[in-house]
VODRENZA-756272 format. One record per residue (C-alpha): residue in one letter; x, y, z. Coordinates in steps of 0.001 Angstrom, whole numbers, padded with zeros to 6 digits, always signed. Example, Ala and Ser with C-alpha at 12.3 -4.5 7.8 and 13.67 -1.06 7.14 Angstrom:
BEGIN
a+012300-004500+007800/s+013670-001060+007140/
This chain:
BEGIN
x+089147+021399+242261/x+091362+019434+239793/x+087848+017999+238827/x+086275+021242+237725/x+089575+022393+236039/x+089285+019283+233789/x+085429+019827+233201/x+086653+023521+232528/x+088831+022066+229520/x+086951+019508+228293/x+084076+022323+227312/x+086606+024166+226004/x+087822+021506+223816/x+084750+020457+222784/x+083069+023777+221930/x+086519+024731+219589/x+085819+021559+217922/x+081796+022166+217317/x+082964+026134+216261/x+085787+024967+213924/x+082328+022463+212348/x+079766+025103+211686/x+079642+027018+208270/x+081286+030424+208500/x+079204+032292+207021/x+081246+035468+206626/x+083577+033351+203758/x+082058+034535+200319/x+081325+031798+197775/x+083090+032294+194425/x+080667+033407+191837/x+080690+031452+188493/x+080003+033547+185248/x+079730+031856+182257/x+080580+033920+178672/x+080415+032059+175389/x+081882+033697+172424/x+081484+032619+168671/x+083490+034021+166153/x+082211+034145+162252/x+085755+032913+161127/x+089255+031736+162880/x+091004+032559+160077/x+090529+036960+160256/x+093868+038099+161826/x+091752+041105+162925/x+088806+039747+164672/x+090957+036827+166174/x+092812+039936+168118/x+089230+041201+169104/x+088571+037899+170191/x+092328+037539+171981/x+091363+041131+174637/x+088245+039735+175306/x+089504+036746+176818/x+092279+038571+178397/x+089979+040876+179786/x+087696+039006+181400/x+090465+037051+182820/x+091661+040216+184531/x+088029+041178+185836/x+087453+037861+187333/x+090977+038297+189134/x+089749+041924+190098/x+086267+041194+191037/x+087318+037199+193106/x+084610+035480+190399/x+085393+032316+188371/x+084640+033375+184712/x+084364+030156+182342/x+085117+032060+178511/x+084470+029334+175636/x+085035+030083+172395/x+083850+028487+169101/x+084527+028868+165155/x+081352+029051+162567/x+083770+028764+159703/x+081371+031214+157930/x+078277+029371+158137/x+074892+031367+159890/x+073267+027332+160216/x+076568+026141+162482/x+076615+029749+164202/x+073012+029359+165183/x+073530+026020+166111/x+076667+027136+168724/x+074343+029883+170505/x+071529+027447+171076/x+074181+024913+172627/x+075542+027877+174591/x+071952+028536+175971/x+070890+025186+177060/x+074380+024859+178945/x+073432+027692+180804/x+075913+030402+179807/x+075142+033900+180898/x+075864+035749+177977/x+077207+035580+174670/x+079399+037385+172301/x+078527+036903+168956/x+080844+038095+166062/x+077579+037352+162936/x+078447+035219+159949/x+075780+036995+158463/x+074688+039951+159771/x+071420+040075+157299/x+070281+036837+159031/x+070375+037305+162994/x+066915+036136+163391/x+067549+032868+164477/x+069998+034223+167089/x+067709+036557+168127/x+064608+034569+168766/x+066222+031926+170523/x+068255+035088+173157/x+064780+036458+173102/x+062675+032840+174317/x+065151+032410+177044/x+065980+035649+178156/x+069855+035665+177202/x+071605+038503+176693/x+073955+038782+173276/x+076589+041169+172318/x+077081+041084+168986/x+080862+042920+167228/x+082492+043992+164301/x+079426+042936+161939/x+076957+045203+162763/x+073214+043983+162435/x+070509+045752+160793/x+068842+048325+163219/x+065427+047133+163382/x+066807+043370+164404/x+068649+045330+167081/x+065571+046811+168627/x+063820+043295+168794/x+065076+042102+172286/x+066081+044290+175136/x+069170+042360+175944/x+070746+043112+172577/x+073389+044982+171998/x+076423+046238+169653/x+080354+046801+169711/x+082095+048268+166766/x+082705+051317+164940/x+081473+053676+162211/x+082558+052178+158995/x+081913+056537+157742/x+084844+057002+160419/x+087240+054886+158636/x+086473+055955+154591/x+086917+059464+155597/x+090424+058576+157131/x+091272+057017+154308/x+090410+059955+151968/x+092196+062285+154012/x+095091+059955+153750/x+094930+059995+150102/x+094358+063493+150039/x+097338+064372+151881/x+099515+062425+149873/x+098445+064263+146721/x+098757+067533+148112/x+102225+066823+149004/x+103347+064817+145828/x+100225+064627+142939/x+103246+064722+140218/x+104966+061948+141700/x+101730+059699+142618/x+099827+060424+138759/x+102533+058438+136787/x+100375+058797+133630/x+100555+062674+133740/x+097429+063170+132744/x+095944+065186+135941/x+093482+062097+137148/x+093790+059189+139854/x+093428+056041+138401/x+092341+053538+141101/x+091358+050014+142328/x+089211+049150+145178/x+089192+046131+147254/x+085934+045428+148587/x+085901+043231+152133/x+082911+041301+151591/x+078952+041217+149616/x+076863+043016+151411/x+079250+043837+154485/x+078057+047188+156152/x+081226+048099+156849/x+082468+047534+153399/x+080116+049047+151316/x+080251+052243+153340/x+083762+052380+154201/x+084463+052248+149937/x+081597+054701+149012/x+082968+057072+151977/x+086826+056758+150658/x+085767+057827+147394/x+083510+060194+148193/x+085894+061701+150443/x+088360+062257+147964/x+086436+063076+145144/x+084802+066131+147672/x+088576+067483+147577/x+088675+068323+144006/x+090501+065244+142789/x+089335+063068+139681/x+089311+059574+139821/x+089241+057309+137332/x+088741+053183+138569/x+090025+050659+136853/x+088818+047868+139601/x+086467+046723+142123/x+086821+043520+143362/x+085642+041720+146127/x+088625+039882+148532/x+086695+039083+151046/x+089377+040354+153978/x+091275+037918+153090/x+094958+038377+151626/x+095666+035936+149057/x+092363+036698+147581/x+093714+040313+147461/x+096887+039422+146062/x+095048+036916+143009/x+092633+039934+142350/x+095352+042472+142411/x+097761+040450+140070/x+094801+039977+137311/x+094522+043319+137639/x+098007+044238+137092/x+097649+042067+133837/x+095586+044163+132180/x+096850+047503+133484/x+100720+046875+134250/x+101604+050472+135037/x+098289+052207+135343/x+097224+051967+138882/x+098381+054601+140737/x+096562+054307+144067/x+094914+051034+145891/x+091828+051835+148495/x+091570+048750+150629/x+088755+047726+153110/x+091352+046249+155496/x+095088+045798+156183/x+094846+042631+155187/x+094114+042955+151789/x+096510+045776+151306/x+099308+043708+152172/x+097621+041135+149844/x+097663+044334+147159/x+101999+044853+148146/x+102638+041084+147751/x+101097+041371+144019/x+103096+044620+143217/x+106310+042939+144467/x+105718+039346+142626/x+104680+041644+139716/x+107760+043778+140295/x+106110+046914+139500/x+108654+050140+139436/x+106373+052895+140850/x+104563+051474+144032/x+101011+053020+143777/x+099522+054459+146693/x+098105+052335+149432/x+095541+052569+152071/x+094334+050502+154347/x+092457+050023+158120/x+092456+047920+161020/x+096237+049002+161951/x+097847+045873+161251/x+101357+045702+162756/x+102759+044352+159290/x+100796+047047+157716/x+102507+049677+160256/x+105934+048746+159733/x+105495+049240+155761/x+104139+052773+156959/x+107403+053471+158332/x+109099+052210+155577/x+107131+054429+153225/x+105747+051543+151267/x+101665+051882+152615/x+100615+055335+153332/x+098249+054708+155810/x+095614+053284+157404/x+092430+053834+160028/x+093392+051954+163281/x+090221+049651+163885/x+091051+049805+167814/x+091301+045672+168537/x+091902+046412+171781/x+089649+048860+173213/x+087099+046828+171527/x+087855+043471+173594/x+088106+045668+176850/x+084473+047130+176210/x+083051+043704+175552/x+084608+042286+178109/x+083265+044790+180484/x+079857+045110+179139/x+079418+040746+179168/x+080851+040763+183079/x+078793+043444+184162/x+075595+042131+182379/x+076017+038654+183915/x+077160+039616+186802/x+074454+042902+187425/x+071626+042750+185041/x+073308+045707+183217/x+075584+047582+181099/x+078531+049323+183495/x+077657+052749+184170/x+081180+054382+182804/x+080431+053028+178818/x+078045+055135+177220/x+075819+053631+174864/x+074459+055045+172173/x+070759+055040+171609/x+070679+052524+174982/x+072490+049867+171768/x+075141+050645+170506/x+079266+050957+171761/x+081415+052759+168997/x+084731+052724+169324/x+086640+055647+167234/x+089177+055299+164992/x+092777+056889+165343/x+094310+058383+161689/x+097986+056644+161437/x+100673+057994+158844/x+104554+058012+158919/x+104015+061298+161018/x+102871+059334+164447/x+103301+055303+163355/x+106019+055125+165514/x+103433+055205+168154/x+101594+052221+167715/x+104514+049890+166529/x+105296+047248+168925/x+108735+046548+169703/
């Protein structure tokens, strides 16, 4: 008897042993996505925040969804040949998708051909490509917003303003805006629509304009501030309202009014929703400006890049637009709500 109880054990040993060895197959392996991102420029204080919620984003889906996502990010400092070259390194490491924020959106096609030869999907922000280079792969596709959103804000801003105060704003009496514009970049979609939009906007609401300047400042707010002070040289206490691309270079356009110490602060529009530029809001010294939502924009990409890696497709809750296309809409911001959207 004690013979068979020790047999008895001895199986029962050994078989908890040979269980505890074999695989268990109901343990789920950890799925490893990999997203590469390349951004056109480190030095934009608004794409860098685009480029901040992505990563955040996808750190909180892969805590959500129990997947390992690998996010690497690289800099192009504004050159398509280095931005081509970062994608093609991205591809032959194996990276599921990538998130490309163009250099040059006029000059994709490198980009595109090499996503297209190896099956790779892109999501390309901010610098929206030309249609037809969209339509050339089926794994393309495009976060931003619609640069006719923004102008039209910022005519309504101005329009508003001069409803409420024209005497006050036209400091040469003479019944007509004089104006400068400050252009974001050469050949910039968003740019060249968002100015032609502003103006338009505001000359559709019975207001004459009269510019004095249109420069070019590239985003970029000491280049804002230089152009703004030459302009001040030649016309010290002419300019009586600034339309600029960004909130970067109208802050660039307030540092060359203070330096210059000009009396009568012209008026000032801007986008992107800058927290510098929301604070002067609520200080009265910026009237506005057309949040460019940074952070619903990472969140979208985010999504769309996990769920294309990680299902072969777009999430079913964001819309696209023509199958393409992710807009994200701007939000109007004045002294009347920009308590809203300053963080304390």
């Amino acid at each position: 008897m004690k013979k068979v109880s020790l047999l008895i054990v001895f199986v029962l040993v050994v078989g908890l042993i040979w269980g505890c060895n074999l695989p268990n197959n109901d343990v789920e392996e950890v799925r490893t996505i990999k997203v590469g991102i390349t951004m056109y420029n480190e030095f934009d204080p608004f794409t860098e925040e685009i480029r901040h919620n992505i990563e955040n984003n996808l750190t909180q889906i892969a805590d959500r969804q129990n997947v390992e996502i690998v996010t690497t990010t690289v800099y192009s400092s504004q050159n398509q040949l280095v931005q081509n070259d970062q994608v093609e390194d991205f591809i032959e490491k194996g990276y599921d998708i990538i998130c490309v924020n163009l250099v040059d959106r006029t000059d994709p096609s490198v980009i595109i051909e090499t996503a297209k030869s190896t099956d790779t999907p892109i999501v390309f922000f901010n610098r929206e490509l030309v249609e037809d280079d969209l339509k050339r792969f089926d794994k393309l596709y495009y976060v931003g917003a619609e640069p006719e959103e923004s102008g039209k804000i910022q005519g309504e801003l101005v329009l508003s303003a001069l409803e409420k105060r024209f005497d006050e704003i036209d400091i040469s009496g003479d019944g007509v805006i004089q104006y400068i514009l400050l252009e974001g970049e050469v050949g910039h979609q968003d740019a060249i629509i968002r100015s032609r939009v502003s103006v338009e906007t505001i000359l559709d609401g019975g207001i004459e304009l009269e510019r004095l300047g249109d420069e070019i400042a590239n985003w970029d707010r000491k280049q804002a501030q230089t152009k703004v002070t030459s302009l001040l040289q030649g016309y010290p206490r002419q300019i009586e309202l600034v339309i600029a691309n960004d909130d970067n270079m109208a802050l660039g356009a307030v540092d060359a009014m203070k330096i210059f110490r000009v009396q009568n602060m012209p008026l000032i529009v801007g986008v992107n929703g800058d927290q510098e530029v929301l604070k002067y809001i609520s200080d009265g010294v910026i009237e506005g400006t057309a949040l460019n939502n940074a952070e619903a924009k990472g969140r979208v990409i985010a999504e769309m890049a996990y769920g294309i890696a990680a299902n072969g497709k777009v999430p079913d809750d964001i819309n696209l637009v023509d199958g393409k296309y992710y807009y994200v809409p701007y939000i109007k911001i004045d002294r009347s709500n920009v308590k809203e959207y300053i963080e304390e």
